[in-house]
C-alpha positions in Angstrom: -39.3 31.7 -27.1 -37.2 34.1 -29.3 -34.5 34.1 -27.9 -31.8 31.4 -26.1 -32.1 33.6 -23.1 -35.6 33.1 -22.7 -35.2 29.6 -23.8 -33.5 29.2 -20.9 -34.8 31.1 -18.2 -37.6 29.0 -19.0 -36.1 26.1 -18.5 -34.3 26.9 -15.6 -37.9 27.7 -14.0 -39.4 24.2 -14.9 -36.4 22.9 -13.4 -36.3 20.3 -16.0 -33.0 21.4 -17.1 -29.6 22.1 -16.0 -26.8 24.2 -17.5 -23.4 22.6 -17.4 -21.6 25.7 -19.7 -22.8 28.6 -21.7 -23.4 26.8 -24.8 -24.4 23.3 -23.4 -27.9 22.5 -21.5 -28.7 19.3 -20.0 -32.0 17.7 -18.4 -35.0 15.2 -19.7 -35.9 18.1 -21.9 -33.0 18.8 -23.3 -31.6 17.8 -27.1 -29.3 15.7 -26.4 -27.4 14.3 -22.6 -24.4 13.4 -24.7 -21.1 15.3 -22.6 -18.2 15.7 -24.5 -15.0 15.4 -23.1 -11.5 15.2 -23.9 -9.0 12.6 -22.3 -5.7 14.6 -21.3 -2.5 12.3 -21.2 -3.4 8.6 -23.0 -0.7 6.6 -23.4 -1.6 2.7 -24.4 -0.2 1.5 -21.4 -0.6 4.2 -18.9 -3.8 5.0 -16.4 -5.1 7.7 -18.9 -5.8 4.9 -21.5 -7.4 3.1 -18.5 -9.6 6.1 -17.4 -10.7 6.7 -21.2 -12.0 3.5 -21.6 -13.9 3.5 -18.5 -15.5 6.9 -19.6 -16.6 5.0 -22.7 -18.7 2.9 -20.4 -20.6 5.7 -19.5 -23.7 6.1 -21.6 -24.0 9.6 -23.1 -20.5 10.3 -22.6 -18.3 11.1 -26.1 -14.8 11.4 -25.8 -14.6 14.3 -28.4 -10.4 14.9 -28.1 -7.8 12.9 -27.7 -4.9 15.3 -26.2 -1.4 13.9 -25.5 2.3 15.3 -26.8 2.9 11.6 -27.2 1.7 11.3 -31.0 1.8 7.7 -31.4 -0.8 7.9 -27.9 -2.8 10.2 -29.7 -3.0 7.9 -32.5 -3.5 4.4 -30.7 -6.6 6.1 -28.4 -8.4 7.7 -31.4 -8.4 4.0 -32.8 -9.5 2.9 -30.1 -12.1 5.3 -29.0 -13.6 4.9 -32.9 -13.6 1.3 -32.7 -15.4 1.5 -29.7 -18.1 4.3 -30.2 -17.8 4.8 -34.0 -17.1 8.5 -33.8 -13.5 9.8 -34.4 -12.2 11.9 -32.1 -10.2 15.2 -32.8 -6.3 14.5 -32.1 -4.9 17.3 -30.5 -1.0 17.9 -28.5 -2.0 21.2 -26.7 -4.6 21.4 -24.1 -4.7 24.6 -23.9 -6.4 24.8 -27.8 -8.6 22.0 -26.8 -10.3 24.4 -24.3 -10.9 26.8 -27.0 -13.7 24.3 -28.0 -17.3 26.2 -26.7 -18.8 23.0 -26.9 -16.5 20.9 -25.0 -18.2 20.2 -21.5 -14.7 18.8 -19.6 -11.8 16.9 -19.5 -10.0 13.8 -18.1 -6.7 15.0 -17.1 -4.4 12.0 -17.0 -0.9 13.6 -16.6 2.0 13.6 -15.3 1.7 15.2 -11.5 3.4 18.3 -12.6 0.7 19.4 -14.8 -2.3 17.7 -12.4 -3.6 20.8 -10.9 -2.2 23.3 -13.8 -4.6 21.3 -16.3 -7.4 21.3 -13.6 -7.1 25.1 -13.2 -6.8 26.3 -16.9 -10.0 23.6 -17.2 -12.2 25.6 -15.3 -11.1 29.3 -16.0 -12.7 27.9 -19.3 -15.8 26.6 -18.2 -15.1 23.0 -18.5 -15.4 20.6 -15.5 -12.8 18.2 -14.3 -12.1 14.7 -13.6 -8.7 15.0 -12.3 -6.3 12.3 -11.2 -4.5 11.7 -7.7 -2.3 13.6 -6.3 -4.4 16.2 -7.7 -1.6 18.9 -6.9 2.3 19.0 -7.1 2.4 21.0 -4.0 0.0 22.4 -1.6 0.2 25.8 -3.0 -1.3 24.4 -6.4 -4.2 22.6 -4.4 -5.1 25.8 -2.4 -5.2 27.4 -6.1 -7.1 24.5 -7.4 -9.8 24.2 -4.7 -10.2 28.3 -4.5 -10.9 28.0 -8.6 -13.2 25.6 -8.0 -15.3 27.4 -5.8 -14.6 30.7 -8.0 -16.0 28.6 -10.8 -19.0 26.4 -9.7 -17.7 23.6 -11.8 -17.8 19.9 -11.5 -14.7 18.9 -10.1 -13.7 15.2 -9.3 -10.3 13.7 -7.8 -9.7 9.9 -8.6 -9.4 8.2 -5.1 -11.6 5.7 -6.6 -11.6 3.6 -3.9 -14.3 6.2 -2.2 -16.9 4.5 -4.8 -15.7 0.7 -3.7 -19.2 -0.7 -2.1 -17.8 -2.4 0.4 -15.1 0.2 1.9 -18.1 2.3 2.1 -20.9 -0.3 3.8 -18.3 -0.9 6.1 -17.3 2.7 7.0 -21.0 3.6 7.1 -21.4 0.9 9.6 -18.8 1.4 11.9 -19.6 5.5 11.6 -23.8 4.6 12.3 -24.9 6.1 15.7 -24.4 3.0 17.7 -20.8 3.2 16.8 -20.4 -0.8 16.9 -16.7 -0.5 17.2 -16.5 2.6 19.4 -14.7 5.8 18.1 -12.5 5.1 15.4 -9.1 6.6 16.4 -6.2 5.0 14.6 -5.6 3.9 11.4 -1.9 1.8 10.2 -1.2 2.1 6.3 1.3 -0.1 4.5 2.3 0.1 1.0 5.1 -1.9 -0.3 6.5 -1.9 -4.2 9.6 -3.8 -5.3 10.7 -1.5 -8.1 13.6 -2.2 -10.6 16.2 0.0 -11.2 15.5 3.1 -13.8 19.0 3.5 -14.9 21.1 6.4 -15.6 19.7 8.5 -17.9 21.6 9.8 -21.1 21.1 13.1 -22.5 19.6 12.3 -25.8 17.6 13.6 -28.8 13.7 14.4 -28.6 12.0 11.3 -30.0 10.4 12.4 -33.5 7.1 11.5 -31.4 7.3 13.8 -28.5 6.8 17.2 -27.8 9.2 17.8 -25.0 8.5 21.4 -25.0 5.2 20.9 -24.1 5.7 17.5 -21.7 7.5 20.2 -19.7 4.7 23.2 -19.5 5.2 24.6 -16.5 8.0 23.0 -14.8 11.4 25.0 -15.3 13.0 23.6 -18.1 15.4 20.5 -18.5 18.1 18.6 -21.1 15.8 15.5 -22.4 17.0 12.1 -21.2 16.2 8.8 -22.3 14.6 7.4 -18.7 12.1 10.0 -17.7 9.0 9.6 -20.3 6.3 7.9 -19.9 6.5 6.3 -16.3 10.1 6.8 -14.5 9.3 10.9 -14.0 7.2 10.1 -10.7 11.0 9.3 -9.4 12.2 12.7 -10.6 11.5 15.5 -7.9 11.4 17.9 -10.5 7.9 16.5 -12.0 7.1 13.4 -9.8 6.0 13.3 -5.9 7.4 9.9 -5.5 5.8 6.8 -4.2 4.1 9.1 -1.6 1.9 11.1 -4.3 2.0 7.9 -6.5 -0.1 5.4 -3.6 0.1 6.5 -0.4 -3.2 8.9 -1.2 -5.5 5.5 -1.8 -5.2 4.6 1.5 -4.5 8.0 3.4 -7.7 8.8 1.7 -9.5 5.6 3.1 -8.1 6.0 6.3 -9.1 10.0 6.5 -12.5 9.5 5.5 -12.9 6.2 7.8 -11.5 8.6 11.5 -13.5 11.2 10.1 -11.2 14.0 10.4 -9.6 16.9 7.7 -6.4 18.1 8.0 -3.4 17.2 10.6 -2.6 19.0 13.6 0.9 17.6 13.1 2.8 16.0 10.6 6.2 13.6 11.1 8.2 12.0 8.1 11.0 9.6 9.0 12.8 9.4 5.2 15.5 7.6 3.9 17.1 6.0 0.9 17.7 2.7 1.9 17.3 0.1 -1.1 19.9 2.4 -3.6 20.2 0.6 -6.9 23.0 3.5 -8.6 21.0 5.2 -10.6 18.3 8.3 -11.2 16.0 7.8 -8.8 15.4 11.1 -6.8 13.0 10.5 -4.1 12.7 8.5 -1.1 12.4 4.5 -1.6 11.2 4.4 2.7 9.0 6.7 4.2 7.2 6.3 7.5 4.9 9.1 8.4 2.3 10.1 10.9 -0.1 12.7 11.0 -1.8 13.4 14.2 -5.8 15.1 14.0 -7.9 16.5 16.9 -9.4 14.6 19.1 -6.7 12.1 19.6 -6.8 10.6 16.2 -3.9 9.4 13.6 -2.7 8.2 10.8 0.9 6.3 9.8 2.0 5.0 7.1 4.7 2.6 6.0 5.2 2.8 2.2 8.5 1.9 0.2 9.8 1.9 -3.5 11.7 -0.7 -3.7 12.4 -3.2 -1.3 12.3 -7.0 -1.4 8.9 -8.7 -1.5 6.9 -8.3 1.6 4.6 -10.2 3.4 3.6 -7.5 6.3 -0.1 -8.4 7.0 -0.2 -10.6 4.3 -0.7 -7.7 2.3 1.2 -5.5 -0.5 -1.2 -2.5 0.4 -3.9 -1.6 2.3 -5.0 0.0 6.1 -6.2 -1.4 9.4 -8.6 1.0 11.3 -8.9 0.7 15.2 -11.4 1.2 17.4 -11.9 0.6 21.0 -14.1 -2.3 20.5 -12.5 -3.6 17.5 -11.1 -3.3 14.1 -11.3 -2.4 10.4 -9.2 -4.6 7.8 -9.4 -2.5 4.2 -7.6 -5.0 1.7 -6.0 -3.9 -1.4 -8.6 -6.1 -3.5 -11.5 -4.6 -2.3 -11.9 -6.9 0.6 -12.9 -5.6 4.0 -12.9 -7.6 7.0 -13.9 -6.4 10.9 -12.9 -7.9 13.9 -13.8 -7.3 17.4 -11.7 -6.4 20.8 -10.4 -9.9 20.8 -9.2 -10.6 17.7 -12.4 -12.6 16.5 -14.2 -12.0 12.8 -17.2 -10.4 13.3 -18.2 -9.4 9.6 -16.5 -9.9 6.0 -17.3 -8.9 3.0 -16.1 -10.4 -0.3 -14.7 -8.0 -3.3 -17.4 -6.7 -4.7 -15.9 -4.0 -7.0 -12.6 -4.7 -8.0 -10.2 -6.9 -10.2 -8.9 -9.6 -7.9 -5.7 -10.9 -8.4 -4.5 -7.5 -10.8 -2.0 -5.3 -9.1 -1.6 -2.6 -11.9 -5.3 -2.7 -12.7 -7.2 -3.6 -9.6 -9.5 -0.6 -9.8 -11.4 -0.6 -13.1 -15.0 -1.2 -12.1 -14.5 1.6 -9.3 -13.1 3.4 -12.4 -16.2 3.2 -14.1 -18.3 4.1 -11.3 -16.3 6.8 -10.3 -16.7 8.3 -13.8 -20.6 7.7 -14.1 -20.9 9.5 -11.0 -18.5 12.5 -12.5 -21.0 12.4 -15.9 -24.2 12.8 -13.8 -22.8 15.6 -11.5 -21.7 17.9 -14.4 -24.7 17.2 -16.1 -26.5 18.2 -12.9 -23.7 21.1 -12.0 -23.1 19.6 -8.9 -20.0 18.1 -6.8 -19.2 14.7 -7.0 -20.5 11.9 -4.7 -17.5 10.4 -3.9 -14.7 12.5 -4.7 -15.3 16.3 -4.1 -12.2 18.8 -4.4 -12.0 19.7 -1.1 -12.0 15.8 0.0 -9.7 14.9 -3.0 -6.8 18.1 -1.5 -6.8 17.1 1.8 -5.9 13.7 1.0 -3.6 14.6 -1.6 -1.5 17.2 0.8 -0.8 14.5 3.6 1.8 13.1 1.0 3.1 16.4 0.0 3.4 17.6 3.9 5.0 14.2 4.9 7.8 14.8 2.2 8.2 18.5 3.3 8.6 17.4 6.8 10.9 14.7 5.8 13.2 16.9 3.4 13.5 19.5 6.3 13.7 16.7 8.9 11.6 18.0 10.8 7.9 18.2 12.4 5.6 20.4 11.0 2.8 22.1 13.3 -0.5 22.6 11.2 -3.7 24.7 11.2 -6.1 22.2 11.0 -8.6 24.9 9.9 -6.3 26.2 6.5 -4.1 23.3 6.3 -1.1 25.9 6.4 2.2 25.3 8.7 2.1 27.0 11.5 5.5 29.2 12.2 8.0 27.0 9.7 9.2 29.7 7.4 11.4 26.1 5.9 7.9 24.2 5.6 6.5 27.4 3.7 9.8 28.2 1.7 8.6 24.3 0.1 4.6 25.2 0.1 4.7 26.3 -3.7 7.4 25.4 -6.6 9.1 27.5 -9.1 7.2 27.5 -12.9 8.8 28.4 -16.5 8.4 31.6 -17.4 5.0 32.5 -19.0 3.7 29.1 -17.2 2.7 30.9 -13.9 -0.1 29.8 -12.1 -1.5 32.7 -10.4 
């Protein structure tokens, strides 16, 4: 074989390889398995640090950049990811030069919401595939960019509703969903999710820290002064970059409850909003939301989340969903633990945490973490979607937040196509479909 070409049409006919990019092949024949990526957004104590070392877990998998505008972040994970593997990774602030890498096969993108489906998008326009973080768009416009590019493209692309991996969530869906339908048709599902968060003070307008590259923390959100309380965690609070505690949990368990009724997008959508718990200072978005999204076929969701009130005890619980059936009952725990009940009330099946961290409330996830990524590694060697986590699954989750705060911003209900996902006749709704971008940061 003379030529790469050939090389490859050859391989392609044995079907004992796989091409992931135009410069990288992958199957039992190949060179090597190894898939480079680069981990986008890796603060020490943030999720991205968390997502990078699950990736490290991974055989075959080299974390090849390290790409933050923090620099002491890029400088604590490319310790870290050297100590671990023994190869030093490149540093790098700019994703978009990372991408200029032939060789890279994907990224990690661990970033603020604002840049979620931006980094996604520029990703695959370069041939990379994605592992891309929840909400996996800052408004629905940017998911029906992000899941048409990912269809334009053909590339791996992964949203991180872990919990989709979580053994048990899945036996037990699997059961309940099985053709003798134990429980009857699953119709209802109640979601609570409760935080007690601490003020975030009143920011001052203040120099860039020597560290950070402001400029680029921004990308394509419309620029702002710097102030001292918005980097590395208080922006999800900020309307302006975050989605609030909607976007920030209310996706796990939307997600869970979605995928346990069986159903896509909402017929209708109703957001009940208010700041109740105000603590004088920046915080933008709603601390209490109640929303409920109605489906065909007579099936919905609500959901109780809040920001910031006192400790709660609802259901004995600080998150999680109960799904309801005619003959019974689905409990989904925040720890992994799943219990089912029938008509009356009485346990019919449990099943212990299998997959998660018990007792952790910042860090339950890490084992689902490091499924969830395995699973991202062996699709994009394979070109394929992901087993838990495809795009179009990952967006329709993801917009239920994003519609509820629409509807709760205009104060009203919002009529959906359940076939597009699109309001149906609300010119307000639509007006707050897309967001506004700095100029030469359009994402077309």
């Amino acid at each position: 074989m003379n030529t790469r070409r050939q090389f490859l049409q050859a391989a392609a006919a044995s079907g004992a390889f796989f091409i992931a990019s135009p410069n990288r092949v992958f199957g039992a024949g190949a060179p090597s398995n190894r898939v480079r990526l680069a981990i986008v957004g890796c603060h020490a104590k943030g999720r991205g640090n968390r997502m990078m070392l699950a990736a490290l877990e991974v055989p075959g998998v080299e974390i090849a950049y390290v790409c933050d505008v923090d620099a002491r972040a890029r400088d604590y994970a490319a310790e870290q990811v050297k100590k671990i593997s023994g190869v030093a990774p490149k540093k790098e602030k700019d994703l978009r030069k990372v991408l200029e890498d032939k060789e890279l096969d994907g990224i990690i993108s661990v970033t603020p919401d604002h840049w979620h489906a931006y980094s996604a998008v520029l990703a695959m326009r370069a041939g990379k595939s994605v592992y891309l973080e929840k909400p996996c768009c800052f408004c629905p416009e940017e998911g029906e960019i992000l899941v048409k590019t990912w269809k334009q493209t053909g590339k791996t692309l992964q949203i991180g509703t872990q919990r989709r991996a979580s053994k048990t969530y899945r036996e037990a869906i699997e059961w309940a969903q099985s053709a003798a339908k134990p429980l009857g048709e699953l119709t209802f599902a109640k979601c609570l999710c409760s935080c007690s968060r601490a003020s975030i003070g009143r920011g001052k307008v203040a120099n860039v820290p020597e560290w950070l590259d402001w400029e680029l923390w921004q990308g394509p959100a419309p620029r702002k002064e710097f102030k001292d309380n918005i980097v590395h965690y208080n922006w999800h609070w900020f309307r302006h970059w975050g989605t609030g505690e909607t976007g920030n949990n209310a996706v796990h368990f939307s997600d869970i409850s979605r995928w346990a009724l069986g159903v896509g997008f909402p017929r209708r959508v109703t957001c009940s909003a208010m700041t109740l718990f105000p603590k004088n200072d920046d915080f933008e978005w709603f601390d209490t939301n109640n929303m409920s999204f109605e489906y065909a076929g007579g099936k919905q969701i609500v959901f109780d989340i809040s920001s910031r009130t006192p400790k709660r005890n609802d259901y004995d619980m600080k998150a999680g969903c109960i799904v309801y059936g005619e003959k019974g009952s689905i409990f989904f725990g925040l720890q992994d633990d799943v219990v089912i009940y029938d008509a009356a009330g009485k346990e019919i099946r449990n099943y212990p945490p299998a997959d998660m961290k018990v007792g952790s409330l910042t860090n339950p996830t890490a084992k689902l973490d490091v499924a969830n990524m395995a699973d991202f590694v062996e699709k994009l060697r394979a070109q394929k979607q992901g087993t838990f986590n495809p795009a179009d699954e990952g967006y329709m989750s993801s917009q239920m937040p994003l519609l509820a705060n629409i509807a709760a911003d205009i104060r009203s209900d919002i009529e959906i196509d359940d076939k597009t996902g699109r309001p149906i006749n609300c010119s307000r709704a639509m007006n707050a479909w897309g967001r506004e971008y700095a100029k030469g940061w359009e994402l077309v």
